[in-house]
C-alpha positions as CSV (number, residue, x, y, z in Angstrom):
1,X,-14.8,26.4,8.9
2,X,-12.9,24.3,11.5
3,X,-15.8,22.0,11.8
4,X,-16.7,21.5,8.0
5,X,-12.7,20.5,7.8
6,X,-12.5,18.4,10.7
7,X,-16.0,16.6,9.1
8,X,-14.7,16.2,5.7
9,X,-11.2,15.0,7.6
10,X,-13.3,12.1,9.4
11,X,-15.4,11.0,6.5
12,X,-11.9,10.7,4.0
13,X,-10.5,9.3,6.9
14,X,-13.5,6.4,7.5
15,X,-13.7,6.1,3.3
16,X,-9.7,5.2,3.6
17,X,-10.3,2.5,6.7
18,X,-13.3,0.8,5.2
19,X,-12.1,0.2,1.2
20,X,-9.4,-1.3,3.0
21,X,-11.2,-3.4,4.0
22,X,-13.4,-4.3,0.6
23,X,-9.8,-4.6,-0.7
24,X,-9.1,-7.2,2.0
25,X,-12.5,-8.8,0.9
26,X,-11.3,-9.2,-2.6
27,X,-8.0,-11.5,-1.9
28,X,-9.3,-13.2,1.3
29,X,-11.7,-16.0,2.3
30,X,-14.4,-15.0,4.7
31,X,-14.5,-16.2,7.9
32,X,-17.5,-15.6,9.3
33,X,-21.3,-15.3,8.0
34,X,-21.5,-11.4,5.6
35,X,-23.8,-9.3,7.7
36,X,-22.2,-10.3,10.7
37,X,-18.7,-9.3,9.1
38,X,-20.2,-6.2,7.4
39,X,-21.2,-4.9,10.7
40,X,-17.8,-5.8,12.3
41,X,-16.4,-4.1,9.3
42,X,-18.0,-0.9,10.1
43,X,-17.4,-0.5,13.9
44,X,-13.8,-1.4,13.3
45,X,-13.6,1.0,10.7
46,X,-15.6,4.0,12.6
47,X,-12.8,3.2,15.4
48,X,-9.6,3.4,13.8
49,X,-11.1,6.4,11.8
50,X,-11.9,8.1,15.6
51,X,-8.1,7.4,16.1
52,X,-7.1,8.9,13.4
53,X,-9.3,11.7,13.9
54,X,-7.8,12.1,17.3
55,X,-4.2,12.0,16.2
56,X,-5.2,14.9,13.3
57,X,-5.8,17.1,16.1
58,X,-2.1,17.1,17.2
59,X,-0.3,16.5,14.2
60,X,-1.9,16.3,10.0
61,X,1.5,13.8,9.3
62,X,2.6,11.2,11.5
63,X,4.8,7.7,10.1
64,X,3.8,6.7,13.7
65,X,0.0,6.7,13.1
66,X,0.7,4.9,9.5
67,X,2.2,1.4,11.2
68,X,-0.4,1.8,14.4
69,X,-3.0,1.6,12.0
70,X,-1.8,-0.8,9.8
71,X,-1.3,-2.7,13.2
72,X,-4.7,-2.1,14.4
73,X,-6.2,-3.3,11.0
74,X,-4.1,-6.6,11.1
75,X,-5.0,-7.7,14.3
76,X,-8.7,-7.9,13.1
77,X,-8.1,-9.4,9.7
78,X,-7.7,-12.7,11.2
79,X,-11.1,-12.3,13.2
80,X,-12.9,-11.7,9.7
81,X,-11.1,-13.7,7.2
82,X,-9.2,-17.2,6.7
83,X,-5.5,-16.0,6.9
84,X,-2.8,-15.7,9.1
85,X,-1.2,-12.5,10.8
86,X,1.8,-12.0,9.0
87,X,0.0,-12.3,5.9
88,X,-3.1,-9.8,7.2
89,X,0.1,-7.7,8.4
90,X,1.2,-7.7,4.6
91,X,-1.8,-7.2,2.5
92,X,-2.9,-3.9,5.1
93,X,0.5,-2.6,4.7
94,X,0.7,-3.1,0.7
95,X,-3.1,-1.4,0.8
96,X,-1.5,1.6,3.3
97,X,1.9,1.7,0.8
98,X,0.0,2.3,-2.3
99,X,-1.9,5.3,-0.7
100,X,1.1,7.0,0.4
101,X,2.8,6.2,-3.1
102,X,-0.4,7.8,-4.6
103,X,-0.1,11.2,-2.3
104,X,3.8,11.6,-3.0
105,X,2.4,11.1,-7.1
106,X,-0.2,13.5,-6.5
107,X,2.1,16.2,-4.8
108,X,4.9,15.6,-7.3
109,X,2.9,16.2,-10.3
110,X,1.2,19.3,-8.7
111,X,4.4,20.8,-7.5
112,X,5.8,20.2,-11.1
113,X,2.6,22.0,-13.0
114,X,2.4,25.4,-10.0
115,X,6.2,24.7,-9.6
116,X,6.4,25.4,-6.1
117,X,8.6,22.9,-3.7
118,X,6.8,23.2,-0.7
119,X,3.8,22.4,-1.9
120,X,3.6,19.0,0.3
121,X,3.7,20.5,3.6
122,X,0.8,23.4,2.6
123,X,-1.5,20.4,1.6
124,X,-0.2,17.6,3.8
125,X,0.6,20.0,7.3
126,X,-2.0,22.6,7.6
127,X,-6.2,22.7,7.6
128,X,-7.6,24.4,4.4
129,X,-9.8,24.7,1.9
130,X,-7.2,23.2,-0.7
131,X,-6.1,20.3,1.8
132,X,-9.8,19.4,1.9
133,X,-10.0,19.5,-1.8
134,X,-6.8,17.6,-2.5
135,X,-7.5,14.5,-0.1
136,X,-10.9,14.1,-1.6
137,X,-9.3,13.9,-5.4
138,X,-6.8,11.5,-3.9
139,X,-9.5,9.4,-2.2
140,X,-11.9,9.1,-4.8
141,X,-9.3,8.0,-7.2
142,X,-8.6,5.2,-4.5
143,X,-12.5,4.1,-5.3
144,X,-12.0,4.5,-8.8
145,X,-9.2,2.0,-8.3
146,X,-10.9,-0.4,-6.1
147,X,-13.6,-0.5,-8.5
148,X,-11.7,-1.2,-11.7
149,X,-9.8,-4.1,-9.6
150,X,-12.7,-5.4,-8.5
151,X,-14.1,-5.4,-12.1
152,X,-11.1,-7.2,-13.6
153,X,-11.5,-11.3,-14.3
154,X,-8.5,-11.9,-11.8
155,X,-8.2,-14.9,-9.2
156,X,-7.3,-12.2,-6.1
157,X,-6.6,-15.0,-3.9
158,X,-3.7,-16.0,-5.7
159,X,-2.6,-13.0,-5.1
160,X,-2.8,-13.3,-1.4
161,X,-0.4,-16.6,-1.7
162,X,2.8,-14.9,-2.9
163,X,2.4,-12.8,0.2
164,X,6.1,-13.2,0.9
165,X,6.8,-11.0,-2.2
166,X,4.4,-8.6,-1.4
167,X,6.4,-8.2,2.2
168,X,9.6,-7.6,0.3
169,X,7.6,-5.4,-2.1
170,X,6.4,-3.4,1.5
171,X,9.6,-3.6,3.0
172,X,11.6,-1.8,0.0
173,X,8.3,0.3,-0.9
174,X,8.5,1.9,2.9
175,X,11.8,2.0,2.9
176,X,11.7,4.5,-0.3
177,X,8.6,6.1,1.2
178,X,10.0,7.1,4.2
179,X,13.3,8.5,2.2
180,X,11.0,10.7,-0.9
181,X,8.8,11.8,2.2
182,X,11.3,14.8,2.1
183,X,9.5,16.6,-0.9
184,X,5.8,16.0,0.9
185,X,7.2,18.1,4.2
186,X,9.7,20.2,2.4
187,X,11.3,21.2,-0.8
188,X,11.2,19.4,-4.0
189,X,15.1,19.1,-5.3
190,X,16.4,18.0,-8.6
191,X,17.7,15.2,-7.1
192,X,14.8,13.8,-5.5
193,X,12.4,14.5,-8.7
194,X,15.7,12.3,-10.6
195,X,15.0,10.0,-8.0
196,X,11.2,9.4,-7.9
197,X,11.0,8.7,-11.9
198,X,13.6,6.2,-11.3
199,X,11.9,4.7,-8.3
200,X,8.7,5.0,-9.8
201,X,9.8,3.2,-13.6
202,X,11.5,0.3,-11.7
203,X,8.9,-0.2,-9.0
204,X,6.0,-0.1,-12.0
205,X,7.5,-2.6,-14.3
206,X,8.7,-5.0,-11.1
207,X,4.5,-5.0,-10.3
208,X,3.7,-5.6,-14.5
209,X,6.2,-8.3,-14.3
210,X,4.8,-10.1,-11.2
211,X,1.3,-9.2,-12.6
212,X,1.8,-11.2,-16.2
213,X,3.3,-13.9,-13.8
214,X,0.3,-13.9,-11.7
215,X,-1.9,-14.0,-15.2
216,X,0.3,-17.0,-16.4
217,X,0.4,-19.1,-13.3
218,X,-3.5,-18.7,-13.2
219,X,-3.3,-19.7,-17.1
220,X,-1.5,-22.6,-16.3
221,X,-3.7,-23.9,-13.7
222,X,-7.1,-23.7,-15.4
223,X,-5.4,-25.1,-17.7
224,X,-4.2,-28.2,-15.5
225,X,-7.8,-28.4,-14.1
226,X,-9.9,-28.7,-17.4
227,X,-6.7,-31.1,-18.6
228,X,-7.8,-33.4,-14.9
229,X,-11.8,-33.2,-16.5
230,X,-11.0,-34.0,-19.6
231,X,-8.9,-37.6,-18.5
232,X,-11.7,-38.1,-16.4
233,X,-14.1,-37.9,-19.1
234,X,-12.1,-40.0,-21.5
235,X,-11.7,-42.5,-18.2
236,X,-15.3,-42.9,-17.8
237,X,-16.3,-42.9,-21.1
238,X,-13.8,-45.9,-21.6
239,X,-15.3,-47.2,-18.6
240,X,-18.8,-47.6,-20.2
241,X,-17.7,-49.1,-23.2
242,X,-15.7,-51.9,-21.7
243,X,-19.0,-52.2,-19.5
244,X,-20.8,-52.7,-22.9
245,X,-19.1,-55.2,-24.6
246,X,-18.4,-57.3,-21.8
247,X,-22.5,-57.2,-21.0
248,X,-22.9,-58.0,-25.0
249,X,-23.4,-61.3,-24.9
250,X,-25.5,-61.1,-22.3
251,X,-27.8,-58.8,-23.8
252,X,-27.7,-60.4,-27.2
253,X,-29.0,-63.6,-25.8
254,X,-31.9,-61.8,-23.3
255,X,-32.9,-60.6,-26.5
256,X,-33.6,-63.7,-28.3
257,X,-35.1,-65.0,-25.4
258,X,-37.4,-62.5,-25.2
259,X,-38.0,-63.6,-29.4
260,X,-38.6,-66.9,-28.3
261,X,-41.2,-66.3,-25.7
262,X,-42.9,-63.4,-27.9
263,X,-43.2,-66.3,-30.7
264,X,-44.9,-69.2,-28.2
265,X,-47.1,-66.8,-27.0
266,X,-48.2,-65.3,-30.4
267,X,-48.5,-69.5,-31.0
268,X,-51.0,-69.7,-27.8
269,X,-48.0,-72.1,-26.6
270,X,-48.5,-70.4,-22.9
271,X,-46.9,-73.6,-21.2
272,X,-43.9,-72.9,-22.9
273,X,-43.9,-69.7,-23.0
274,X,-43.8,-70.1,-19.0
């Protein structure tokens, strides 16, 4: 059973790496040609998963091995997309923040429904049959996610350029994280259950908020672009009928030149019509 769980621990592990990546692919410009970055993609990803892998063998829960990765993922943003550390640094850490947010959701709502308080460390802390089952749930909702972003009519990049908020967002969101981690490796408390809703509310409507900004500021610009099209249009089309009437004249008397000469010739009058 060891092996089957140490399998299923390297595959979730790999599936976690690589839609980081397809996130990451979403909000950033590529650098470099697609098969060429699909293939970096996977040998990256088949790395850090072997590190991970590695670092499951002496301990299942480590805030060590969270920033090394997020590190080691970083560094190689720059490589395959048009972006600078810091902001790489950001967007892998945001991507890394909301997985951790979803396993402390995940074991909060379970130890609420079996109401049992250690519930985080018999999941999270020791190989089983129920640990395997639990981190497959979690990571197929991640795809489920991914996929319904990746569906939705949004301009990602935009996203990517309010990366300063998104490192404050990180930077309390970690912060929390590393303080409500007490109910993944121990008991649940009144206090900290009190204290995740009211995390949770604040933190959710903070991201709507920024979101319908996001949506507006996106608004406003296609809005500013098809404004620029339409000036142009009515510039050109201005253009072209000062062109006309100036050239009037001009064409008015070509035209009954070309009278003229059609009447001499219908006259035989070929020497003047010459």
């Amino acid at each position: 059973m060891t092996v089957i769980y140490n399998i299923i621990e390297f595959l979730i592990s790999f599936v976690e790496t690589y839609v980081c990546y397809l996130f990451l692919d979403l909000m950033l410009k590529k650098r470099i040609h697609s098969r060429k970055k699909d293939f970096i993609v996977l040998v990256y990803s088949l790395g850090v998963t072997t590190f991970i892998f590695w670092n499951n063998q002496i301990s299942l829960f480590s805030n060590f091995l969270l920033v090394f990765v997020i590190f080691v993922i970083g560094v190689s943003v720059p490589l395959l997309f048009i972006t600078s550390f810091p902001k790489a640094i950001t967007i892998v850490g945001l991507y890394y923040l909301t997985i951790s947010l979803f396993d402390l959701f995940f074991i909060f709502l379970i130890s609420i429904i079996i109401n049992k308080n250690n519930i985080g460390d018999y999941l999270l802390g020791n190989q089983s049959i129920y640990r395997c089952i639990y981190i497959c749930i979690v990571k197929i909702c991640l795809i489920i996610l991914y996929l319904i972003i990746k569906r939705i009519n949004i301009n990602y990049e935009m996203f990517s350029r309010f990366w300063l908020f998104w490192l404050i967002i990180c930077i309390v969101g970690y912060i929390a994280l590393f303080y409500f981690q007490q109910f993944a490796i121990g008991p649940l408390t009144q206090i900290l259950a009190s204290n995740w809703i009211i995390f949770l509310v604040v933190f959710t409507m903070i991201l709507l908020l920024f979101y319908m900004y996001i949506k507006y500021r996106d608004y406003k610009e296609k809005n500013m672009v098809i404004n620029i099209r339409n000036d142009l249009l009515e510039k050109s089309y201005e253009n072209i009928q000062r062109i006309y009437k100036d050239n009037e004249h001009v064409m008015h008397d070509f035209k009954n030149h070309l009278a003229i000469i059609s009447n001499y010739i219908e006259r035989s009058e070929n020497s003047k019509a010459l």
